[in-house]
N, C-alpha and C positions, 0 to 999 in steps of 0.2 A: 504494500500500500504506500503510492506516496500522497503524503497528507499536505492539501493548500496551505498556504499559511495569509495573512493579514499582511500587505503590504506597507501599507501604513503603519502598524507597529515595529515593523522590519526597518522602515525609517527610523523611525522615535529611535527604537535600540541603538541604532547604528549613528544616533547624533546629527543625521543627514541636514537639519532644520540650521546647527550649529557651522557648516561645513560652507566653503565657498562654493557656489555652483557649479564654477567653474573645475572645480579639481574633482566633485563628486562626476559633475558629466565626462570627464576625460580620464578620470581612472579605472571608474569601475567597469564602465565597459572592455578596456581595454585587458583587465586580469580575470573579468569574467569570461574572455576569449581564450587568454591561454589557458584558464583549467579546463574549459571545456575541449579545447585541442586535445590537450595535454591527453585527456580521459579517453577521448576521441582514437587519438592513435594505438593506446594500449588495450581497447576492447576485442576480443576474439569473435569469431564469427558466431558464438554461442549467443556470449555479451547482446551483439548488433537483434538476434533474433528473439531473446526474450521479449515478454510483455509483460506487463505491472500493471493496475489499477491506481489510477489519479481519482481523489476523494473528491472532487472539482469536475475532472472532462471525461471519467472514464477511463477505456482502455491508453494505455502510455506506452511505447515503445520508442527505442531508441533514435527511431525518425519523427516521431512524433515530439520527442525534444529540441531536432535541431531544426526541425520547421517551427514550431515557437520561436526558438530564440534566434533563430535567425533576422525574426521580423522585430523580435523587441528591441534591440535599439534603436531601428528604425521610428519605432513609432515614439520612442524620448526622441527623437530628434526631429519629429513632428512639429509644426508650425505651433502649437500651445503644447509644449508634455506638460505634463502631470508634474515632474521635479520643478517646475518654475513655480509652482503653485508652493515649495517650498522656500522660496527666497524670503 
């Protein structure tokens, strides 16, 4: 099971509100890319074809992760994201 979590509180925890924008938008996308590489490259072809349940969308599988995230920082870097609404 992977369980949703509260983005908003993921902020609060993580100080985001305290944080320059500038350094929240420019880093964490960029070290949320290398873990995910990172993960990426050491999965075995077991790894790639398992499936999990998301408490949120349902069935999850390991493309179904990087089609998400693929598109999220896209959409923080959407004409209004959501992190502005943190300044």
């Amino acid at each position: 099971m992977i369980n949703g979590y509260d983005q908003d509180e993921y902020a609060r925890l993580l100080r985001y509100q305290e944080r320059p924008i500038a350094a929240v938008a420019r880093d964490l996308p960029r070290r949320a890319r290398g873990d995910d590489a990172a993960a990426a490259r050491i999965m075995s072809e077991t790894d790639w074809q398992r499936q999990g349940w998301h408490s949120e969308t349902g069935a999850y599988t390991a493309e179904t992760w990087l089609q998400i995230y693929a598109a999220h920082a896209h959409n923080h870097a959407a004409p209004d994201p959501p992190a502005r609404a943190m300044q």
